[in-house]
Biopython code that builds the backbone (N, CA, C, O; Angstrom):
import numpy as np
from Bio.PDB.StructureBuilder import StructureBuilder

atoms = [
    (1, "UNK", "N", (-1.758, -68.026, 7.462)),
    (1, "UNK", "CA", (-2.046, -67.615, 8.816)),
    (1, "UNK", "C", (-1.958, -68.820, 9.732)),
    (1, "UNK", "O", (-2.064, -69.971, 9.307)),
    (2, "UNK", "N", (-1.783, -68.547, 10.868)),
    (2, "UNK", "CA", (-1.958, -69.416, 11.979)),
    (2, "UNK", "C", (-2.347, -68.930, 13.268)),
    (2, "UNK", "O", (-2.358, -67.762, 13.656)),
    (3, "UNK", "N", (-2.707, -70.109, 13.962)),
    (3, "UNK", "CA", (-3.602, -69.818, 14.887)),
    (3, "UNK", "C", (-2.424, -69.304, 16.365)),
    (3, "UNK", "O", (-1.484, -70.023, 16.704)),
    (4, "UNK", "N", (-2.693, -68.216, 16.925)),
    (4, "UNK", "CA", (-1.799, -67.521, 17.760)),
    (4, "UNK", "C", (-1.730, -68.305, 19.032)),
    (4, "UNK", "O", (-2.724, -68.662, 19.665)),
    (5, "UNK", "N", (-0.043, -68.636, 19.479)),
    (5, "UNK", "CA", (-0.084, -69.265, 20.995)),
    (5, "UNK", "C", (0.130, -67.705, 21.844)),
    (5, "UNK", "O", (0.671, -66.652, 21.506)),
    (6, "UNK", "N", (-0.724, -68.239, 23.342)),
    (6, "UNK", "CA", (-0.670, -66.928, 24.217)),
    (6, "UNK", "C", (0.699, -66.426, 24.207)),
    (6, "UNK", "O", (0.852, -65.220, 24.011)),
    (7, "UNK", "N", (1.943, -67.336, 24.430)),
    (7, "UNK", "CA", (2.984, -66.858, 24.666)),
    (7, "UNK", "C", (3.619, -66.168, 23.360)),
    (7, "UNK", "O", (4.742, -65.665, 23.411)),
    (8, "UNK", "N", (2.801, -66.172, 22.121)),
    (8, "UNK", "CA", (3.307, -65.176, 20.761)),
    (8, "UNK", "C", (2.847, -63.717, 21.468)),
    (8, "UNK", "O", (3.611, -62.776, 21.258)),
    (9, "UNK", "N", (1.558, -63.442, 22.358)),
    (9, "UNK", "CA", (1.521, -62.209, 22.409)),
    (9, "UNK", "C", (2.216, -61.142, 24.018)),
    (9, "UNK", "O", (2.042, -59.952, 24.281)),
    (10, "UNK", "N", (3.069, -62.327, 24.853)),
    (10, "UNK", "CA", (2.961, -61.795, 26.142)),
    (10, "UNK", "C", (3.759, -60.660, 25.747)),
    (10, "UNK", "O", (4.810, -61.004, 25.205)),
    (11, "UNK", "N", (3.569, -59.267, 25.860)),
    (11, "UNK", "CA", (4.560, -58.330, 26.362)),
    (11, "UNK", "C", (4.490, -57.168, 24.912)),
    (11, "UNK", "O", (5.132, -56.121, 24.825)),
    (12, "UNK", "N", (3.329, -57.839, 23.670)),
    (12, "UNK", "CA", (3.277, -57.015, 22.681)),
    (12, "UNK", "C", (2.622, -55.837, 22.537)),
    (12, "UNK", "O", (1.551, -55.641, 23.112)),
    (13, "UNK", "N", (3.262, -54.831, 21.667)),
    (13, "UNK", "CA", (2.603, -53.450, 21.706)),
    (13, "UNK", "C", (2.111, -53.531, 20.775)),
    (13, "UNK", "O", (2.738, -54.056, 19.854)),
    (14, "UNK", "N", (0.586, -52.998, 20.520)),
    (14, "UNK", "CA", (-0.175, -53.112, 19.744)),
    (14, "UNK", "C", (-0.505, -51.470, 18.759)),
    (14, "UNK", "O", (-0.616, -50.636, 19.657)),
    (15, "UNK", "N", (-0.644, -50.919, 17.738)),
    (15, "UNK", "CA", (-0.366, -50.352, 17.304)),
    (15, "UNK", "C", (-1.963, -50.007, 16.691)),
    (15, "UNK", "O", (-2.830, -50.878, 16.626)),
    (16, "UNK", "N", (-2.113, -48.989, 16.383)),
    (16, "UNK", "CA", (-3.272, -48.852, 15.502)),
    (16, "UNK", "C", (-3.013, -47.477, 14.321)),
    (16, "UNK", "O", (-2.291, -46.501, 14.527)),
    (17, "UNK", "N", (-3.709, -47.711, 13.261)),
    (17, "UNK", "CA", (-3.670, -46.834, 12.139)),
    (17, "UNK", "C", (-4.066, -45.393, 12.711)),
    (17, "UNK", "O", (-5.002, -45.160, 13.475)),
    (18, "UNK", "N", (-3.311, -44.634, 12.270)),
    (18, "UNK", "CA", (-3.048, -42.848, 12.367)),
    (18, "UNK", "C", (-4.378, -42.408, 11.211)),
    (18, "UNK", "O", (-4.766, -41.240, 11.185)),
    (19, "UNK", "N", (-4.760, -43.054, 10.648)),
    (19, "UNK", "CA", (-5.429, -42.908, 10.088)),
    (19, "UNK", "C", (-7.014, -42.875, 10.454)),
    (19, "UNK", "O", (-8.026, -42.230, 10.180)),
    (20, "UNK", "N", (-6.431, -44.392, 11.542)),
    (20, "UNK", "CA", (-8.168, -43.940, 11.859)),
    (20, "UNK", "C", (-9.463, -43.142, 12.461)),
    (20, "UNK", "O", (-10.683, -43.173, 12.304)),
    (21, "UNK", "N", (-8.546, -42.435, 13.210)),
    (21, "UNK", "CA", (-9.439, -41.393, 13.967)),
    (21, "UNK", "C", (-10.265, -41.952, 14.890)),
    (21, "UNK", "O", (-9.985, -42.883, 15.645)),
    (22, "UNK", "N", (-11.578, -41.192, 14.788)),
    (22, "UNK", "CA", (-12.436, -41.546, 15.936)),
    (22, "UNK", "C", (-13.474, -42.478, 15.467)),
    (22, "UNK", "O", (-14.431, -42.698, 16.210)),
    (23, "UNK", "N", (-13.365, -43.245, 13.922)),
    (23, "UNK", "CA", (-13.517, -44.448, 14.093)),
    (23, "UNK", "C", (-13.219, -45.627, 14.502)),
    (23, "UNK", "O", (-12.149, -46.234, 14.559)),
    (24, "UNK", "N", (-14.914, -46.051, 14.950)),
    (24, "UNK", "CA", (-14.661, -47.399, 16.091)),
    (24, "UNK", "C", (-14.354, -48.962, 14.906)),
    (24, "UNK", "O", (-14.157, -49.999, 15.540)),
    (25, "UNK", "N", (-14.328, -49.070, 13.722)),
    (25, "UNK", "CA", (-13.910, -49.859, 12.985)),
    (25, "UNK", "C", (-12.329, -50.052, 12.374)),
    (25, "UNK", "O", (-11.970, -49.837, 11.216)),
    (26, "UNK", "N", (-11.591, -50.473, 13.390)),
    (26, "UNK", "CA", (-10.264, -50.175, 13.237)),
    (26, "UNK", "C", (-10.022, -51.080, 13.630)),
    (26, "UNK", "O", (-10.570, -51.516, 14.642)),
    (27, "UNK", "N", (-8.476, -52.140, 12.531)),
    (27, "UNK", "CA", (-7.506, -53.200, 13.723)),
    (27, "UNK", "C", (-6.537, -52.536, 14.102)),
    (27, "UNK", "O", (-6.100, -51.488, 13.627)),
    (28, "UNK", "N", (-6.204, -53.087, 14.906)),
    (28, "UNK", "CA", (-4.414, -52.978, 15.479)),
    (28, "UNK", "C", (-3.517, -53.814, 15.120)),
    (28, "UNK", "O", (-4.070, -54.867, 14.802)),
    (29, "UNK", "N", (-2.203, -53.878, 14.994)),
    (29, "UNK", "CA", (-0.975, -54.496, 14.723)),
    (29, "UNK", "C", (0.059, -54.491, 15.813)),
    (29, "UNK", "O", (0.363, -53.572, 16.573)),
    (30, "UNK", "N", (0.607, -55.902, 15.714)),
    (30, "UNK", "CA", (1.382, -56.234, 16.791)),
    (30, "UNK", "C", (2.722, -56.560, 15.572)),
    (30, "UNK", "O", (2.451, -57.125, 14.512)),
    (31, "UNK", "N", (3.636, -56.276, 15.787)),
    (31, "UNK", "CA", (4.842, -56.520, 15.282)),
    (31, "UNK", "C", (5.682, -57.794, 16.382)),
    (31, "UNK", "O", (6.078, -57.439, 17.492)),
    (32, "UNK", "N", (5.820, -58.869, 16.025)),
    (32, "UNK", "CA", (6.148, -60.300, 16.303)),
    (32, "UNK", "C", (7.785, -60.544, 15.395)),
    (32, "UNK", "O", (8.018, -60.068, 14.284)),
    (33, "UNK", "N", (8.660, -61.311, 16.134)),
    (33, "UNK", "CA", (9.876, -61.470, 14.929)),
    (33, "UNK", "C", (9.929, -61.943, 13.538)),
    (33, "UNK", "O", (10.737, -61.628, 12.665)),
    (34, "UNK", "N", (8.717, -62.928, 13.464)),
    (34, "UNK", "CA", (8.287, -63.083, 11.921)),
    (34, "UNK", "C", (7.512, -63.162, 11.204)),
    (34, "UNK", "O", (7.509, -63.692, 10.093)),
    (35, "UNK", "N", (6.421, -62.418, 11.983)),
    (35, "UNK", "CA", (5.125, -62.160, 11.296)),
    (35, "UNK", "C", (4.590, -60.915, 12.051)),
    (35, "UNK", "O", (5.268, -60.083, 12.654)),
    (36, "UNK", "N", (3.149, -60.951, 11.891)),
    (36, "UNK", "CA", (2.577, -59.636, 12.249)),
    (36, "UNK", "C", (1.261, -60.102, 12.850)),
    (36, "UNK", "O", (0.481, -60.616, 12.049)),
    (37, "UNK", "N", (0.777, -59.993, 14.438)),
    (37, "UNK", "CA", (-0.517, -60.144, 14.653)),
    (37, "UNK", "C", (-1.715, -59.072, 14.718)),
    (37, "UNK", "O", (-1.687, -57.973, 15.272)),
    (38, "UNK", "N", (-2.558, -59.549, 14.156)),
    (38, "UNK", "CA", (-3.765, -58.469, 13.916)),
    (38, "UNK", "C", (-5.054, -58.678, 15.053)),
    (38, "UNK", "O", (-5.038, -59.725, 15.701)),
    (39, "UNK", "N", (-5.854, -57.967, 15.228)),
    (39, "UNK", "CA", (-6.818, -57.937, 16.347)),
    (39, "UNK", "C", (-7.921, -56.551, 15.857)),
    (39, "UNK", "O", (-7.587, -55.548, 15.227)),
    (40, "UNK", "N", (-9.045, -56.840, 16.288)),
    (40, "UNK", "CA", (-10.019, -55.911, 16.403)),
    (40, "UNK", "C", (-9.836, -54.921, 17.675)),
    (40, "UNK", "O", (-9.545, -55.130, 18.852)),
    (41, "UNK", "N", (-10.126, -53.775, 16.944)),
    (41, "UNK", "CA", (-9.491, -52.289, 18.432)),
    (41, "UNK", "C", (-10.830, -52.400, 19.552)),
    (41, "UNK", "O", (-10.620, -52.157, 20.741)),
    (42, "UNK", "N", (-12.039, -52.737, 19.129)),
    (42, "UNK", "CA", (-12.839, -52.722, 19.680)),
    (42, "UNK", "C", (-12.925, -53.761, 20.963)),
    (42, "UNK", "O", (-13.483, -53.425, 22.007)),
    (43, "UNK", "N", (-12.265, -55.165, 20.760)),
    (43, "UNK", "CA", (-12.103, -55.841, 20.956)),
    (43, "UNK", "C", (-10.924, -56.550, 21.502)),
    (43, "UNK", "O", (-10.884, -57.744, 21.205)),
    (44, "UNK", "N", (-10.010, -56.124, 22.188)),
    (44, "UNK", "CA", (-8.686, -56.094, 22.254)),
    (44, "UNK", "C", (-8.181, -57.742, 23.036)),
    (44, "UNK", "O", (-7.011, -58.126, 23.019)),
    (45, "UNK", "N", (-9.262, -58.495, 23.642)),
    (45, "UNK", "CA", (-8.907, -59.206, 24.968)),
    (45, "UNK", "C", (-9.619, -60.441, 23.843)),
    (45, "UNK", "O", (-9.473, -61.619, 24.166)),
    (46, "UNK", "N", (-10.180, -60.198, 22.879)),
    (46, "UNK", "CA", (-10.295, -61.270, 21.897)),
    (46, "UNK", "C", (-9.759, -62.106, 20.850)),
    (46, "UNK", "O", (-8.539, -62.244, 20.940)),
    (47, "UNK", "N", (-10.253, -62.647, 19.976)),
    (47, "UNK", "CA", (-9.089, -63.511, 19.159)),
    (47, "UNK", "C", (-8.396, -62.415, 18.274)),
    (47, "UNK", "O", (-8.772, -61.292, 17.938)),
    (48, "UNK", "N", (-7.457, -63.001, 18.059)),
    (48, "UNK", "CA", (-6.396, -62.274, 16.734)),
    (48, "UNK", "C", (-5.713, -63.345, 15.602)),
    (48, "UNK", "O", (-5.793, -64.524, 15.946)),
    (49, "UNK", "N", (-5.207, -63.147, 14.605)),
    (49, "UNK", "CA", (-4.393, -63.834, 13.895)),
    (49, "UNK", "C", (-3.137, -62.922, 13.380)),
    (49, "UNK", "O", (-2.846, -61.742, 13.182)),
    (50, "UNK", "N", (-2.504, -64.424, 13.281)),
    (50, "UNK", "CA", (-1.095, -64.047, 13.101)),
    (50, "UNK", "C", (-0.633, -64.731, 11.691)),
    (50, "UNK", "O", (-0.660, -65.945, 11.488)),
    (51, "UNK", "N", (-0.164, -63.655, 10.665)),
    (51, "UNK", "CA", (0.114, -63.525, 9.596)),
    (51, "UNK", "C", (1.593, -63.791, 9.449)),
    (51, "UNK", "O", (2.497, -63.556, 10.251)),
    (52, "UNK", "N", (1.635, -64.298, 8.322)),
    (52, "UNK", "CA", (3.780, -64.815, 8.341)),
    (52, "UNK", "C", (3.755, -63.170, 7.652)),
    (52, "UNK", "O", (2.789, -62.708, 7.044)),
    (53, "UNK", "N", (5.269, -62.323, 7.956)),
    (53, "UNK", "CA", (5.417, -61.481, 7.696)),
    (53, "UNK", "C", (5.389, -61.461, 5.843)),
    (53, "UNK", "O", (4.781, -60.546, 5.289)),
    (54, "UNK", "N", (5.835, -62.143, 5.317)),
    (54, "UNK", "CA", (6.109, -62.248, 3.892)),
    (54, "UNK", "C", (4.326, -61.467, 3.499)),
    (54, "UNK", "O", (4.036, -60.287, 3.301)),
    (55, "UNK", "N", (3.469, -62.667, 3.512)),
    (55, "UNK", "CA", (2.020, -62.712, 3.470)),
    (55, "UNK", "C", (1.696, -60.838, 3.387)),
    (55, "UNK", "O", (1.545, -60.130, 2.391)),
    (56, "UNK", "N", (1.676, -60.448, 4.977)),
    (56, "UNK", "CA", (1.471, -59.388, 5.416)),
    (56, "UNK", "C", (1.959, -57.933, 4.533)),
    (56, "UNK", "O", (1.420, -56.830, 4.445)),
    (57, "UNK", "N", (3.182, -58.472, 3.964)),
    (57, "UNK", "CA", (3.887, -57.683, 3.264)),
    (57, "UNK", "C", (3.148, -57.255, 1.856)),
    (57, "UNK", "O", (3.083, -56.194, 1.236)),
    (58, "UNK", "N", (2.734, -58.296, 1.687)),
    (58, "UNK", "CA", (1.917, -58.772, 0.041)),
    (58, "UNK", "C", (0.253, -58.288, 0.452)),
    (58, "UNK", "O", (-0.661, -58.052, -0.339)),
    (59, "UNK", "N", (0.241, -58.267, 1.092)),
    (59, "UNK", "CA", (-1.078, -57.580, 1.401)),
    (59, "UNK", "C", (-1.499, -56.348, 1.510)),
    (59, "UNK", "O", (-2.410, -55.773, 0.914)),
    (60, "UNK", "N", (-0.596, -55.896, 2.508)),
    (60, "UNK", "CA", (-0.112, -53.860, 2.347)),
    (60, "UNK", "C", (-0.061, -53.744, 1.020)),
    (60, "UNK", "O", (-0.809, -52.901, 0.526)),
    (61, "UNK", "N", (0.890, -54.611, 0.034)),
    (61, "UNK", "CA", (0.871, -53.588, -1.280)),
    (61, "UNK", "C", (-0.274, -54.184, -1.880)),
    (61, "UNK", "O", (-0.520, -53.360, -2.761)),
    (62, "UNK", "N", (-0.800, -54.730, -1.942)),
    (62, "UNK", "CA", (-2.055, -54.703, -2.707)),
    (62, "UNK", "C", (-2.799, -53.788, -2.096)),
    (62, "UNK", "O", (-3.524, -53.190, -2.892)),
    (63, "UNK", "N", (-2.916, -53.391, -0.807)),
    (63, "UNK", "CA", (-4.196, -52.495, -0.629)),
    (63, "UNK", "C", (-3.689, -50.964, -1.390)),
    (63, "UNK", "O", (-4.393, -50.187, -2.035)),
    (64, "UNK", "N", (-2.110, -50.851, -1.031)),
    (64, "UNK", "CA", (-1.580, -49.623, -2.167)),
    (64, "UNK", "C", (-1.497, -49.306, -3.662)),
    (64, "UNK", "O", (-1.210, -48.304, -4.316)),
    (65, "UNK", "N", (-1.864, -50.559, -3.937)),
    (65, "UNK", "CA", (-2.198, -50.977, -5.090)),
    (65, "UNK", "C", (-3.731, -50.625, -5.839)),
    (65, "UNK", "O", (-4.044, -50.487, -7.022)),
    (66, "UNK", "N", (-4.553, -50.549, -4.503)),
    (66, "UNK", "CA", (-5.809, -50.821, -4.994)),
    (66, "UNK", "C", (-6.251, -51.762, -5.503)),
    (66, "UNK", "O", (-7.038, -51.523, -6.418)),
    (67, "UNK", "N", (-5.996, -53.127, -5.200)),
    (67, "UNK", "CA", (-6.283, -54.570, -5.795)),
    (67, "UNK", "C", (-8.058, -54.917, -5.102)),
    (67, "UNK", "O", (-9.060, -55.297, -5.708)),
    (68, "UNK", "N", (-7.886, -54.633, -3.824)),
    (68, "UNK", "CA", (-9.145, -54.517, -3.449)),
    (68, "UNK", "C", (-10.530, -54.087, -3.519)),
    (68, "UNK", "O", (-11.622, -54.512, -3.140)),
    (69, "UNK", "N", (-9.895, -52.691, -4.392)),
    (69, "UNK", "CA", (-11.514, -52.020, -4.705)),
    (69, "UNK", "C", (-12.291, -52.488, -5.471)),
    (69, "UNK", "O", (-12.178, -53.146, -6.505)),
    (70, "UNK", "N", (-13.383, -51.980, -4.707)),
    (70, "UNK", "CA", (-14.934, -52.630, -5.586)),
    (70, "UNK", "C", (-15.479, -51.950, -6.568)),
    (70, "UNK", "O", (-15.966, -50.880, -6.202)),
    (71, "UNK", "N", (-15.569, -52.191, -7.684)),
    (71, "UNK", "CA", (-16.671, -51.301, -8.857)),
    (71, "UNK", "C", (-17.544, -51.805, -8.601)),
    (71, "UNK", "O", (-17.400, -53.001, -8.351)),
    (72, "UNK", "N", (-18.780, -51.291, -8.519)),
    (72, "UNK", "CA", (-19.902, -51.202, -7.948)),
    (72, "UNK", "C", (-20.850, -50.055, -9.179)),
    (72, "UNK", "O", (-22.016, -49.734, -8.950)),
]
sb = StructureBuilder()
sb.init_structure("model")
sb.init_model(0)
sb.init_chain("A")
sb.init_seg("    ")
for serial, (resi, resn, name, xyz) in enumerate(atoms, 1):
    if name == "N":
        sb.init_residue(resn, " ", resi, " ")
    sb.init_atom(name, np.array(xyz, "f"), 0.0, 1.0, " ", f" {name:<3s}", serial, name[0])
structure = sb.get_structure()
């Protein structure tokens, strides 16, 4: 990750999961030419990070993966 310059986000559309409904715990996604910036929905005018697309890529499939879940 790296830390986002203003001019990575002037003019970006920010996207949020179809999934989430009318929950208020949701990020959004900005699609950038080689990475992907993320942000809190709640929070939109606050910080974000910006992920190298590769990274981002490897991350989606682990969550499809289920690499994340907790046994508990």
């Amino acid at each position: 990750m790296r830390r986002p310059h203003p001019s990575d986000l002037v003019g970006l559309t920010w996207r949020k999961s179809s999934r989430s409904g009318s929950n208020s715990n949701c990020v959004e996604i900005g699609s950038l030419s080689t990475a992907v910036a993320v942000r809190d929905s709640k929070d939109p005018d606050g910080p974000c990070l910006i992920v190298d697309r590769p990274d981002w890529l490897a991350f989606i499939d682990a969550v499809k993966h289920r690499e994340f879940d907790l046994s508990w």
